[in-house]
mmCIF file of the N, C-alpha and C atoms, coordinates in Angstrom:
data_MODEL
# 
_entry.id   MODEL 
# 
loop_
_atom_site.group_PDB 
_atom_site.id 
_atom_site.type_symbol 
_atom_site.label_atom_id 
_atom_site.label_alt_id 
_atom_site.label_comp_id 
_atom_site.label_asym_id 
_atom_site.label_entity_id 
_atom_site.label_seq_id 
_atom_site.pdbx_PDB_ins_code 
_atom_site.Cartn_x 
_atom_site.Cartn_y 
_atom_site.Cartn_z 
_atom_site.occupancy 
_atom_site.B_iso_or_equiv 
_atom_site.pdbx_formal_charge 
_atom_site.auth_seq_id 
_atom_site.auth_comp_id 
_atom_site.auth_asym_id 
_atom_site.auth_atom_id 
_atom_site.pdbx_PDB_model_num 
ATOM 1   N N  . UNK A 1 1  ? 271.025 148.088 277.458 1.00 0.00 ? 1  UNK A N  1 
ATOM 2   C CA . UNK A 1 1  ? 270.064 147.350 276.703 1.00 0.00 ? 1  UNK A CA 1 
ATOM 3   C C  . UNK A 1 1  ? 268.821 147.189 277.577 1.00 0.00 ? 1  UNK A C  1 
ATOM 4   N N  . UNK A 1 2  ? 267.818 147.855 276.863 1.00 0.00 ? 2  UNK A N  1 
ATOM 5   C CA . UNK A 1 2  ? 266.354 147.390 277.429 1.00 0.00 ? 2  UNK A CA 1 
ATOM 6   C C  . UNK A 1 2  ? 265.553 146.435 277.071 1.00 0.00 ? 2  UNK A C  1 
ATOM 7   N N  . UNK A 1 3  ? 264.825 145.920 278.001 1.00 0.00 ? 3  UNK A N  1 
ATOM 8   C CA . UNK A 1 3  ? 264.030 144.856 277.502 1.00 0.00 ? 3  UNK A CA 1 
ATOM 9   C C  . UNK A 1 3  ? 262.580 145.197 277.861 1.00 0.00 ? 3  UNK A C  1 
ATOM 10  N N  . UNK A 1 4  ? 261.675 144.738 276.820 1.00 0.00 ? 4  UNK A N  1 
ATOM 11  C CA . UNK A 1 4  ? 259.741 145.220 276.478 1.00 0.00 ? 4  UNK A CA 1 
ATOM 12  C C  . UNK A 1 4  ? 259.143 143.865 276.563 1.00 0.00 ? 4  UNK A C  1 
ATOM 13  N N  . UNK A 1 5  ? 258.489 143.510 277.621 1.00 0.00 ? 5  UNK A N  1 
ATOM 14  C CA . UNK A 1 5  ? 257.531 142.668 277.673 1.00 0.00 ? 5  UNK A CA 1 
ATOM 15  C C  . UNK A 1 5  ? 256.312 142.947 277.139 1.00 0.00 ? 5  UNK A C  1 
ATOM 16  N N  . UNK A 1 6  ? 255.084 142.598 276.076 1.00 0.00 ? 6  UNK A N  1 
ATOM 17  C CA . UNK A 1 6  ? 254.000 142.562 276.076 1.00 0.00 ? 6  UNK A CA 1 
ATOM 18  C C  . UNK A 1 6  ? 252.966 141.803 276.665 1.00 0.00 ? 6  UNK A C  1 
ATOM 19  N N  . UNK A 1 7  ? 252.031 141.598 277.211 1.00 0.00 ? 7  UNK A N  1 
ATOM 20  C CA . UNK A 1 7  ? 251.374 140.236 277.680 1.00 0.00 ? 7  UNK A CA 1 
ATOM 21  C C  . UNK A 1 7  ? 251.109 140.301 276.339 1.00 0.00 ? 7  UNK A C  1 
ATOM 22  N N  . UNK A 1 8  ? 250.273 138.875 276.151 1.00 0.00 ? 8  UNK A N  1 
ATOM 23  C CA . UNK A 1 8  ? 249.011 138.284 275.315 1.00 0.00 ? 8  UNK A CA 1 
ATOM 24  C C  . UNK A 1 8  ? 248.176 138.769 275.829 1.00 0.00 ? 8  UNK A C  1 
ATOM 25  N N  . UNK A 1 9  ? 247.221 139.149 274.801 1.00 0.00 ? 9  UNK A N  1 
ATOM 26  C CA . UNK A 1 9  ? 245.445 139.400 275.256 1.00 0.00 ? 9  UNK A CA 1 
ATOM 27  C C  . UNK A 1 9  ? 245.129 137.952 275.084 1.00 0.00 ? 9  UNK A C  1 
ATOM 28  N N  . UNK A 1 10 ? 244.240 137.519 276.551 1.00 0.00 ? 10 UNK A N  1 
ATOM 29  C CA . UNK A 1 10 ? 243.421 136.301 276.726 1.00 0.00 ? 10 UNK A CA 1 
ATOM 30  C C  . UNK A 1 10 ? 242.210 136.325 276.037 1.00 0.00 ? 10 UNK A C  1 
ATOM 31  N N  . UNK A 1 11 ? 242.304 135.432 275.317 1.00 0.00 ? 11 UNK A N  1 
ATOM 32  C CA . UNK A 1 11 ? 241.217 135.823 274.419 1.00 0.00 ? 11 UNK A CA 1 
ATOM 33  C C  . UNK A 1 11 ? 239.406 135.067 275.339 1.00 0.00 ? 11 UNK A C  1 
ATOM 34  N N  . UNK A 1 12 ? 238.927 135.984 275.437 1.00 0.00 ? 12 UNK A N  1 
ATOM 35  C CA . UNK A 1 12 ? 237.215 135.717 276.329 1.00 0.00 ? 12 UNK A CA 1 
ATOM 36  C C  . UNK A 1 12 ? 236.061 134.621 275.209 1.00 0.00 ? 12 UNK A C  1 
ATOM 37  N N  . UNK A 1 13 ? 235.745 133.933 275.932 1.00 0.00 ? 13 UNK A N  1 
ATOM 38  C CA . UNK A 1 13 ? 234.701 133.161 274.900 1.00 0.00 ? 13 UNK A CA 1 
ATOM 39  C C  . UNK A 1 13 ? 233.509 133.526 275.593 1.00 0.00 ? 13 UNK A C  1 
ATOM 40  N N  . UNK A 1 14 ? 232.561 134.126 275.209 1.00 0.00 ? 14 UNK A N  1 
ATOM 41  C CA . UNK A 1 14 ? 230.879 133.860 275.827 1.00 0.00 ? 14 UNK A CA 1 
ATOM 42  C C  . UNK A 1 14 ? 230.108 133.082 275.368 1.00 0.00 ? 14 UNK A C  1 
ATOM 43  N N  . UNK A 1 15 ? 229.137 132.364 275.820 1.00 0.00 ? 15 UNK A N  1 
ATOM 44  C CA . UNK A 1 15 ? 227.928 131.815 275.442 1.00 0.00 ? 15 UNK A CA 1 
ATOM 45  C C  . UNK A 1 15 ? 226.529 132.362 276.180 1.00 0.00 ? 15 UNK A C  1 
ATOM 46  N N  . UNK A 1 16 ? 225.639 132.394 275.465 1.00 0.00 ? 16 UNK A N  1 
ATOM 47  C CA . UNK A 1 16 ? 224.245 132.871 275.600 1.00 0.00 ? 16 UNK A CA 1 
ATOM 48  C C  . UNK A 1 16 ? 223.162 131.759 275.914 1.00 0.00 ? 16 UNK A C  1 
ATOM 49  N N  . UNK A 1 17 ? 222.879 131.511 276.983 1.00 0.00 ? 17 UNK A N  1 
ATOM 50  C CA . UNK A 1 17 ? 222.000 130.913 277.532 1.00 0.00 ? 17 UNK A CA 1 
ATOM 51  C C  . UNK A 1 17 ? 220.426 130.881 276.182 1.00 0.00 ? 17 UNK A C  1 
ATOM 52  N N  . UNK A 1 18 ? 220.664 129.258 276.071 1.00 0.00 ? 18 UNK A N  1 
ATOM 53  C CA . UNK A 1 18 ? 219.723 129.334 274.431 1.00 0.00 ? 18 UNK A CA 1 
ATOM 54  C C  . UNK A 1 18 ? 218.249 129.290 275.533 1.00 0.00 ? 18 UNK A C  1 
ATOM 55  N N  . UNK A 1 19 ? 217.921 130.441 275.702 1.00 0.00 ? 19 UNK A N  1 
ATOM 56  C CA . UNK A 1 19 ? 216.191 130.409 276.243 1.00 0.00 ? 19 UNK A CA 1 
ATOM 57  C C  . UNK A 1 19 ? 215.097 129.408 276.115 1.00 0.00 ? 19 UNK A C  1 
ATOM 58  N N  . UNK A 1 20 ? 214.916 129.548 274.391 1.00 0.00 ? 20 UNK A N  1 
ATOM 59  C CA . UNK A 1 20 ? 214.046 128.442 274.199 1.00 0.00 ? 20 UNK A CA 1 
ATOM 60  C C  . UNK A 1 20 ? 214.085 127.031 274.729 1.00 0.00 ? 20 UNK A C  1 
ATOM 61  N N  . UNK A 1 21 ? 215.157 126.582 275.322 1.00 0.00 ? 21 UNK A N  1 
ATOM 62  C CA . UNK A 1 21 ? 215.537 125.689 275.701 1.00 0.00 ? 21 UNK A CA 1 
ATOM 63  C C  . UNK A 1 21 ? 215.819 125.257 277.314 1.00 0.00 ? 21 UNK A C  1 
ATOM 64  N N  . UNK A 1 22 ? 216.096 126.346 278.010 1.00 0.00 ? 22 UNK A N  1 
ATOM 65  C CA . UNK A 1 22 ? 215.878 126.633 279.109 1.00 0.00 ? 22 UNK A CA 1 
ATOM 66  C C  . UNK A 1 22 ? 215.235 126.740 280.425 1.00 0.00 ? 22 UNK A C  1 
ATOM 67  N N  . UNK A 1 23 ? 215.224 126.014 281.564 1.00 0.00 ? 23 UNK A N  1 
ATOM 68  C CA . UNK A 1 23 ? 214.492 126.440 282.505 1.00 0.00 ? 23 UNK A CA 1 
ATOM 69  C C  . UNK A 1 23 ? 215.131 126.014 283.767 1.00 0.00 ? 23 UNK A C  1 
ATOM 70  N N  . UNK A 1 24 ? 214.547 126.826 284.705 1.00 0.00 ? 24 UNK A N  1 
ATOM 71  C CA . UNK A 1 24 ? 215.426 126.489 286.136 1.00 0.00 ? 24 UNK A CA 1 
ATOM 72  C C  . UNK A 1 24 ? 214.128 125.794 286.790 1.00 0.00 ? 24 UNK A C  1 
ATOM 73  N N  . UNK A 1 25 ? 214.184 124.862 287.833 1.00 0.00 ? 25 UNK A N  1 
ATOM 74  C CA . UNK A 1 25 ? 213.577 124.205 288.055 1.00 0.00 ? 25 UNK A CA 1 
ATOM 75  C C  . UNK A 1 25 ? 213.805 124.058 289.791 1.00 0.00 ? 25 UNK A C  1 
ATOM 76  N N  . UNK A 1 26 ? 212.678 123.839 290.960 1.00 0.00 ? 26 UNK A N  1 
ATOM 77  C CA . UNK A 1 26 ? 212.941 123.830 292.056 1.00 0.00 ? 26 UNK A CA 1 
ATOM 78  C C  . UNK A 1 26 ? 211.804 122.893 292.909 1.00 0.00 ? 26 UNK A C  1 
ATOM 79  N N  . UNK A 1 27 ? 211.589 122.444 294.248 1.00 0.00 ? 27 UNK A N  1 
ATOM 80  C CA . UNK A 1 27 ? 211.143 121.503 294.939 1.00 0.00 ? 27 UNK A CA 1 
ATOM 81  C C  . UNK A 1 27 ? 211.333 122.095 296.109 1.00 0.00 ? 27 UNK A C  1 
ATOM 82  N N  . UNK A 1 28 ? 210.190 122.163 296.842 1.00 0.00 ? 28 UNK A N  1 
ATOM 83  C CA . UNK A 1 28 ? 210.488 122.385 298.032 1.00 0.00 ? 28 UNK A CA 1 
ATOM 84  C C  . UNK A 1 28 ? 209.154 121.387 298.714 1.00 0.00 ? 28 UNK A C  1 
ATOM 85  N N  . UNK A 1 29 ? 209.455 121.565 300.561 1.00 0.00 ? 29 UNK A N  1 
ATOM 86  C CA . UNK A 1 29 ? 208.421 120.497 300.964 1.00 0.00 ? 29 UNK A CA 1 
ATOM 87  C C  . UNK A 1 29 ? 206.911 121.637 301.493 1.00 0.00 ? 29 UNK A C  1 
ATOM 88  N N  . UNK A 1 30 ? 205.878 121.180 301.667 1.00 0.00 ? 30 UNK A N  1 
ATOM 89  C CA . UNK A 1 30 ? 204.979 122.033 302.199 1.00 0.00 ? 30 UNK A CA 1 
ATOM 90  C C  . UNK A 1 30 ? 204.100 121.248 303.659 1.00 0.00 ? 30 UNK A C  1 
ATOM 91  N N  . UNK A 1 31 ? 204.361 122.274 304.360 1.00 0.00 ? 31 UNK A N  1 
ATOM 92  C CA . UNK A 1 31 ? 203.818 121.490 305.700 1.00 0.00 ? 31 UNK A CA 1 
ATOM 93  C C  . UNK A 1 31 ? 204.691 120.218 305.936 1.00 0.00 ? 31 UNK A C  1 
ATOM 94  N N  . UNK A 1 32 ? 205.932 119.570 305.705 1.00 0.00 ? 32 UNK A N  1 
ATOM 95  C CA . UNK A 1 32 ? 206.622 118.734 305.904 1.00 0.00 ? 32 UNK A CA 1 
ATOM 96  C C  . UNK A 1 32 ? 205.486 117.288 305.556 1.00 0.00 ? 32 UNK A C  1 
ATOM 97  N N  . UNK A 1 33 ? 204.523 117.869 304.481 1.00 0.00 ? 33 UNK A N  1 
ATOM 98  C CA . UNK A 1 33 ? 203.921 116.422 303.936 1.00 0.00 ? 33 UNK A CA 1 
ATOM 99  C C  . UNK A 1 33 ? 203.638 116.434 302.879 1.00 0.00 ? 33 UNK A C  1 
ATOM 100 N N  . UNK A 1 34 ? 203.841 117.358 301.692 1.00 0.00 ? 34 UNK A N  1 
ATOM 101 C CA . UNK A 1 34 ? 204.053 117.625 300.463 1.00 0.00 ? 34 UNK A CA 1 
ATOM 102 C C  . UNK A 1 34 ? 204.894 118.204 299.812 1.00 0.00 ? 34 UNK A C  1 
ATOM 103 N N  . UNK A 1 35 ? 205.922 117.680 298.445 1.00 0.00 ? 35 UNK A N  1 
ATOM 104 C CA . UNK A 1 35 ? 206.647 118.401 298.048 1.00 0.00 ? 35 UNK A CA 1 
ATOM 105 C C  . UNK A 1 35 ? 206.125 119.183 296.934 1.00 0.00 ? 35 UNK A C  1 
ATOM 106 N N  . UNK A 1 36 ? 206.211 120.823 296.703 1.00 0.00 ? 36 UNK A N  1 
ATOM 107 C CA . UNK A 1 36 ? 205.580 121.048 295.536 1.00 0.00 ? 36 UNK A CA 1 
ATOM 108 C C  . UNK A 1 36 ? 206.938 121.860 294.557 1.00 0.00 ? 36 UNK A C  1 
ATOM 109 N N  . UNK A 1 37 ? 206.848 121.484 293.402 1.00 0.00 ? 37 UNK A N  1 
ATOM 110 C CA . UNK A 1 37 ? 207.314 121.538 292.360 1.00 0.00 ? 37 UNK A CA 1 
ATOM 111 C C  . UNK A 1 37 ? 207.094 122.304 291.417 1.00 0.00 ? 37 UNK A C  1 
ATOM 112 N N  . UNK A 1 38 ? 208.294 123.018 290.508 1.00 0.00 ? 38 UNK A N  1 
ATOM 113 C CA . UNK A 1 38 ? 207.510 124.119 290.118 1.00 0.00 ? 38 UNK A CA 1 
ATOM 114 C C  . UNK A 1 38 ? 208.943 125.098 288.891 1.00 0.00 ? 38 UNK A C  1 
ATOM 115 N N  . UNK A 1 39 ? 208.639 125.863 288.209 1.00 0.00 ? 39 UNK A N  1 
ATOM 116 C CA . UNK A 1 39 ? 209.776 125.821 287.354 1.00 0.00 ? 39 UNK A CA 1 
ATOM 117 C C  . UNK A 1 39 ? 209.637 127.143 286.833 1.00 0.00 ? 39 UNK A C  1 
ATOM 118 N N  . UNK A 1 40 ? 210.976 127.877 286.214 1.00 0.00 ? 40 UNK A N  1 
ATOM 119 C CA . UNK A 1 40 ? 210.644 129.422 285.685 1.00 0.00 ? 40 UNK A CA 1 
ATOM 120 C C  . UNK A 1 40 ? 211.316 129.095 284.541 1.00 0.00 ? 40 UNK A C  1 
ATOM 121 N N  . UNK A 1 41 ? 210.188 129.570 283.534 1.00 0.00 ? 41 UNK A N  1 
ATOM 122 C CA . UNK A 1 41 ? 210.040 129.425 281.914 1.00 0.00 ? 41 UNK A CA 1 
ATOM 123 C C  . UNK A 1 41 ? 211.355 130.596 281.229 1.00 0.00 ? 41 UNK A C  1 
ATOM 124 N N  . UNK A 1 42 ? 210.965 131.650 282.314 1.00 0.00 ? 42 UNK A N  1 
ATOM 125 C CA . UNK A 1 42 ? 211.880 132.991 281.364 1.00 0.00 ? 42 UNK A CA 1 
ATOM 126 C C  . UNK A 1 42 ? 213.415 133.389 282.574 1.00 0.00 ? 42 UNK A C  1 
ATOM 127 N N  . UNK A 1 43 ? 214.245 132.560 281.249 1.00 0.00 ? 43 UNK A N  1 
ATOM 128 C CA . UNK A 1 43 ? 215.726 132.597 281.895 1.00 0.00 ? 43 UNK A CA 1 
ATOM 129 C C  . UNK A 1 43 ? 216.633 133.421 280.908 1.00 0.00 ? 43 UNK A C  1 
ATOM 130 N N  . UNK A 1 44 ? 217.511 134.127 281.061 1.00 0.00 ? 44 UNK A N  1 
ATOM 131 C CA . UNK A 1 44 ? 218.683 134.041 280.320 1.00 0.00 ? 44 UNK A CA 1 
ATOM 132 C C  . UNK A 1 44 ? 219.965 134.560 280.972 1.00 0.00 ? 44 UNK A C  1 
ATOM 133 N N  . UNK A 1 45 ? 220.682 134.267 280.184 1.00 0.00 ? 45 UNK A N  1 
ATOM 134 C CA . UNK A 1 45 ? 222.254 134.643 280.797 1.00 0.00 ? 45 UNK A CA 1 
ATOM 135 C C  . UNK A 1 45 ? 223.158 134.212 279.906 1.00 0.00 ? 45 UNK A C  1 
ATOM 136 N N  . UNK A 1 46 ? 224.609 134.149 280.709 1.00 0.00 ? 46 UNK A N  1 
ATOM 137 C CA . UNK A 1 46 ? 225.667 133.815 279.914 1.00 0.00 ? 46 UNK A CA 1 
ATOM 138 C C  . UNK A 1 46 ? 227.040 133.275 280.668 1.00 0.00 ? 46 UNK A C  1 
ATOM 139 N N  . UNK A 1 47 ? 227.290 132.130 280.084 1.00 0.00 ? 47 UNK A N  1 
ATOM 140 C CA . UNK A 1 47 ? 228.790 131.451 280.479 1.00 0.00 ? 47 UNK A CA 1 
ATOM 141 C C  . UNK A 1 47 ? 230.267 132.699 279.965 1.00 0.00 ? 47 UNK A C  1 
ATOM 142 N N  . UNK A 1 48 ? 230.406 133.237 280.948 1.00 0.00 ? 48 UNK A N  1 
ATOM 143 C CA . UNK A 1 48 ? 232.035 133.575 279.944 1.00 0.00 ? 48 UNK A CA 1 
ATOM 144 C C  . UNK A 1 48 ? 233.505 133.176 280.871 1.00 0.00 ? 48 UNK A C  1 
ATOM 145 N N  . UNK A 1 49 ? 234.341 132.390 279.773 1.00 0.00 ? 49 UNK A N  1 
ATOM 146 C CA . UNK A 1 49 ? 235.478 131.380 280.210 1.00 0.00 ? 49 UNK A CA 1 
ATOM 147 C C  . UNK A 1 49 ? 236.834 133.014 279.269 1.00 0.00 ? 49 UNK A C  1 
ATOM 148 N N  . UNK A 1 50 ? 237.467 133.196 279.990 1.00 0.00 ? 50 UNK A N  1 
ATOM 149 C CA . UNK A 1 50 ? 239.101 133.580 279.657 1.00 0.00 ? 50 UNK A CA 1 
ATOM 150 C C  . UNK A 1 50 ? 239.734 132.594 279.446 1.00 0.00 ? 50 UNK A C  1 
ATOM 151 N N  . UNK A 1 51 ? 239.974 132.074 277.956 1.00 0.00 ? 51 UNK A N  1 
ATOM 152 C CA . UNK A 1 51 ? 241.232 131.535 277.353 1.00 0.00 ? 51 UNK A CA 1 
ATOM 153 C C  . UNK A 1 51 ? 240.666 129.973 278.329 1.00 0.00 ? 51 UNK A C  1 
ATOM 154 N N  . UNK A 1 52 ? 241.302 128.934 277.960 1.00 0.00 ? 52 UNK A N  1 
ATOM 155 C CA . UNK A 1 52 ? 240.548 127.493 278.665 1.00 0.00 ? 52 UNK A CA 1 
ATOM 156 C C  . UNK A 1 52 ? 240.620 127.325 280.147 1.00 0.00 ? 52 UNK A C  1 
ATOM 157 N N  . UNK A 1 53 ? 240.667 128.221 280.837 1.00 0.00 ? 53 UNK A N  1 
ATOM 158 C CA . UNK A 1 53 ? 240.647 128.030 282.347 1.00 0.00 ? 53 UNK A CA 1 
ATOM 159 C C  . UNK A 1 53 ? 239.055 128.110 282.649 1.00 0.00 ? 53 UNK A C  1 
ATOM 160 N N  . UNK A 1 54 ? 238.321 127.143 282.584 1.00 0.00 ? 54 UNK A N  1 
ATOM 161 C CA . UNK A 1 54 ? 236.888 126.879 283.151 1.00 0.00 ? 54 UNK A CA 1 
ATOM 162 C C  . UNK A 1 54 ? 236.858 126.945 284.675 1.00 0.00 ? 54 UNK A C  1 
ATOM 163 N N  . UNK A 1 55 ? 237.859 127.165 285.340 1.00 0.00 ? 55 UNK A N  1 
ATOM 164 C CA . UNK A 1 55 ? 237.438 126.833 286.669 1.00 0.00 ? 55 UNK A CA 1 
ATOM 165 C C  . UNK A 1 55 ? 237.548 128.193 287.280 1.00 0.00 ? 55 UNK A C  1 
ATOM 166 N N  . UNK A 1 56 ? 237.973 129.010 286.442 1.00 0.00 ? 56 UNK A N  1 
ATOM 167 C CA . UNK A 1 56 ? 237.503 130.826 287.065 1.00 0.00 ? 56 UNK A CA 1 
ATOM 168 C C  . UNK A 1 56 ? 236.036 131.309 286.025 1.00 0.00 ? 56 UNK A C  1 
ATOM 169 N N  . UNK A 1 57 ? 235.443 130.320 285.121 1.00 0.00 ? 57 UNK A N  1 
ATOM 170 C CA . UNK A 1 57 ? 234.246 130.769 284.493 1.00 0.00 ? 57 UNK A CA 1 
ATOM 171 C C  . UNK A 1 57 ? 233.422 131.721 285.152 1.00 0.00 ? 57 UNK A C  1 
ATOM 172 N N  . UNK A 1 58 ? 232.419 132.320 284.512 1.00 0.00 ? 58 UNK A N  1 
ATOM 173 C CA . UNK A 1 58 ? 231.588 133.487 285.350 1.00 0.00 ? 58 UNK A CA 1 
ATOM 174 C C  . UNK A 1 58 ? 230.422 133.195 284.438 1.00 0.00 ? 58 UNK A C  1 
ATOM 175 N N  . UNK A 1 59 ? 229.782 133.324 285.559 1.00 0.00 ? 59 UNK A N  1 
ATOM 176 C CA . UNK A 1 59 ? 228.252 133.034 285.153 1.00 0.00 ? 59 UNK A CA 1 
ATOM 177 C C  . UNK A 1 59 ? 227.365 134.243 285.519 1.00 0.00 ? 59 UNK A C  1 
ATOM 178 N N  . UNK A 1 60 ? 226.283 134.109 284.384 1.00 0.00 ? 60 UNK A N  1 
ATOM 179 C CA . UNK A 1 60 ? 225.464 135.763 284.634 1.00 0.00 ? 60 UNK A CA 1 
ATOM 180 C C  . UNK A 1 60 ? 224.202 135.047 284.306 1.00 0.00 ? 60 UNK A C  1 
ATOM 181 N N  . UNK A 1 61 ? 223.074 134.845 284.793 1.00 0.00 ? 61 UNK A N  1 
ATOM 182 C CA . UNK A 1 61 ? 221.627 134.460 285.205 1.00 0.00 ? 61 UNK A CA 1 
ATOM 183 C C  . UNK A 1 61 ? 220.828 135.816 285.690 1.00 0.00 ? 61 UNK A C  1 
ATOM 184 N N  . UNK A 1 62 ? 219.411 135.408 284.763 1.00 0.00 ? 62 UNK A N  1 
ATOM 185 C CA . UNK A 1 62 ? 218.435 136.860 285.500 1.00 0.00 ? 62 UNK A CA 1 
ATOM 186 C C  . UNK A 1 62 ? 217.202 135.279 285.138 1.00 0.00 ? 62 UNK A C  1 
ATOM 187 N N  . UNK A 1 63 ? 216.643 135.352 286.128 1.00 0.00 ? 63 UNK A N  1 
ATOM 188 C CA . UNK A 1 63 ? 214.876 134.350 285.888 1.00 0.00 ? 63 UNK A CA 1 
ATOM 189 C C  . UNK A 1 63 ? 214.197 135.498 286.036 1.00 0.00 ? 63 UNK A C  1 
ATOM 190 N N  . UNK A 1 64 ? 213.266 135.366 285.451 1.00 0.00 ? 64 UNK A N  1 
ATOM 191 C CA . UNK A 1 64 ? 212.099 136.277 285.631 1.00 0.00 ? 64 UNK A CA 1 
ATOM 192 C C  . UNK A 1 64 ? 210.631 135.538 286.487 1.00 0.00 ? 64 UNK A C  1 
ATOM 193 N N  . UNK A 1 65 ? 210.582 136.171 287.726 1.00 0.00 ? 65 UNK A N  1 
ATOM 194 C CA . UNK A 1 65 ? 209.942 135.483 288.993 1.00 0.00 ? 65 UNK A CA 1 
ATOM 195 C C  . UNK A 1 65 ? 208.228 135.530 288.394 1.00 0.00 ? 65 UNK A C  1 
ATOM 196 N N  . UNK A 1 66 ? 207.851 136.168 287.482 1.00 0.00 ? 66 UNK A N  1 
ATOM 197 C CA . UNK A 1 66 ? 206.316 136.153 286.723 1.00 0.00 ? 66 UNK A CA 1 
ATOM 198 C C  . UNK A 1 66 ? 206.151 134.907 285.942 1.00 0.00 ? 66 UNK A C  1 
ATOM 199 N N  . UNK A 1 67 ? 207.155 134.231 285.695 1.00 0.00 ? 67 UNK A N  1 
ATOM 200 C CA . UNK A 1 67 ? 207.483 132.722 284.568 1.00 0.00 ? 67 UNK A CA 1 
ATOM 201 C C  . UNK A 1 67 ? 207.168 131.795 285.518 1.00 0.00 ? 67 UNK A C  1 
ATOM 202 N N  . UNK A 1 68 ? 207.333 132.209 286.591 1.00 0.00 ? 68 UNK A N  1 
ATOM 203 C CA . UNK A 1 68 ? 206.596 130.779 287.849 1.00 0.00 ? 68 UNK A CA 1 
ATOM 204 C C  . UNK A 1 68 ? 204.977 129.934 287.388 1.00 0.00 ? 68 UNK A C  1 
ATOM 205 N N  . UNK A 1 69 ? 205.609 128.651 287.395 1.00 0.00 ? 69 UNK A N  1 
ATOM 206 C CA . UNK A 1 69 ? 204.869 127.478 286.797 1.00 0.00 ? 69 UNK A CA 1 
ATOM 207 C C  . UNK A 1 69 ? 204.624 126.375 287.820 1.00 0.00 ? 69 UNK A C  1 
ATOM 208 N N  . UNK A 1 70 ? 204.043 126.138 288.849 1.00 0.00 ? 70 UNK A N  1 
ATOM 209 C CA . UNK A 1 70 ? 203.982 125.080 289.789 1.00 0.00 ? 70 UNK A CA 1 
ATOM 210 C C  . UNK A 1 70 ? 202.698 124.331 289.642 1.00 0.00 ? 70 UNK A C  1 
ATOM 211 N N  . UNK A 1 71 ? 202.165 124.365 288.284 1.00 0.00 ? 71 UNK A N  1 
ATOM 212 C CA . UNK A 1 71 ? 201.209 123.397 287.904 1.00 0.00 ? 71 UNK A CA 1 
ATOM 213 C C  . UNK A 1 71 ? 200.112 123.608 289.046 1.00 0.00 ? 71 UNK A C  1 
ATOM 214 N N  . UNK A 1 72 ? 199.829 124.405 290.099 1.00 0.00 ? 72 UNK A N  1 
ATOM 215 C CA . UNK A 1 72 ? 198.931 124.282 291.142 1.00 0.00 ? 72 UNK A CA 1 
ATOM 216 C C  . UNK A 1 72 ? 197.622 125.575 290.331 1.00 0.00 ? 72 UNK A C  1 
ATOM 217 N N  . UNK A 1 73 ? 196.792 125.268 290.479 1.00 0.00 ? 73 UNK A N  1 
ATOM 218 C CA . UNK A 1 73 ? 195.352 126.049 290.531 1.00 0.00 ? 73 UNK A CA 1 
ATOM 219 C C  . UNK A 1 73 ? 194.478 126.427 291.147 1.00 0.00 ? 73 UNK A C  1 
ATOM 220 N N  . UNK A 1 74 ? 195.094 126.894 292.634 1.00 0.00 ? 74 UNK A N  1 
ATOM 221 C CA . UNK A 1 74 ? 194.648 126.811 293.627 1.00 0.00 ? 74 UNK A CA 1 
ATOM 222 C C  . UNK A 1 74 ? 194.179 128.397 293.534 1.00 0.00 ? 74 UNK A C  1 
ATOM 223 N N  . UNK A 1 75 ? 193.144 129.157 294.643 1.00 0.00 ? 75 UNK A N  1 
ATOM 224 C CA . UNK A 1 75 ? 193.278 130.566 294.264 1.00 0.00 ? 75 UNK A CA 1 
ATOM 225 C C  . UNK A 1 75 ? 193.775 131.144 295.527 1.00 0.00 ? 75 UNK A C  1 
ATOM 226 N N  . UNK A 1 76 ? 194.957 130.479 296.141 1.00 0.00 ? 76 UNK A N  1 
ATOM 227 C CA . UNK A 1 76 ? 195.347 131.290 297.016 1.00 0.00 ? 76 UNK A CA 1 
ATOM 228 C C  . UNK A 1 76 ? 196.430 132.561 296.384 1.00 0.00 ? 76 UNK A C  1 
ATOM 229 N N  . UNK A 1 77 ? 196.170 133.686 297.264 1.00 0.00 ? 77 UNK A N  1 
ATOM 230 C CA . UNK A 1 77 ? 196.920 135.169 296.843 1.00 0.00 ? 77 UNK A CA 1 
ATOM 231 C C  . UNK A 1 77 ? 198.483 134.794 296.769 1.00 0.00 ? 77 UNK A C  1 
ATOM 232 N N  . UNK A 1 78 ? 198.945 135.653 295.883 1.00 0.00 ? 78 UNK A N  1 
ATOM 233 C CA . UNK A 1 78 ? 200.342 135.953 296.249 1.00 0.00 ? 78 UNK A CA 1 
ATOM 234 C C  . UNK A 1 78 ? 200.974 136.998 297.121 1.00 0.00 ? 78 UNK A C  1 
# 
């Protein structure tokens, strides 16, 4: 007598990083007497969880470094 194991397929959930809604945001100090502040508009990505184990989740992020917003108007070069 033989015996046939199948697994279960884990079933994958994704979510899509809602853009419009989105932004990554950062602070740093300048000359150790100003902090300047500053944020990237164009994000997206995606959460994906296997079956309810959140704590092996995987995360996928792209910012787009041209979305840089630090409110400054200064005309120094990049």
């Amino acid at each position: 007598m033989t015996s046939t194991q199948t697994a279960t397929p884990i079933k994958t959930t994704t979510w899509q990083v809602d853009a419009a809604h989105t932004h990554v945001e950062f602070a740093v100090k300048h000359l150790m007497i100003a902090t300047v502040r500053g944020r990237f508009s164009d994000v997206t990505g995606a959460v994906i969880v296997a079956g309810d184990d959140f704590s092996r989740a995987q995360i996928e992020a792209t910012v787009g470094v041209a979305s840089i917003d630090t409110q400054s108007r200064s005309a120094m070069p990049i």
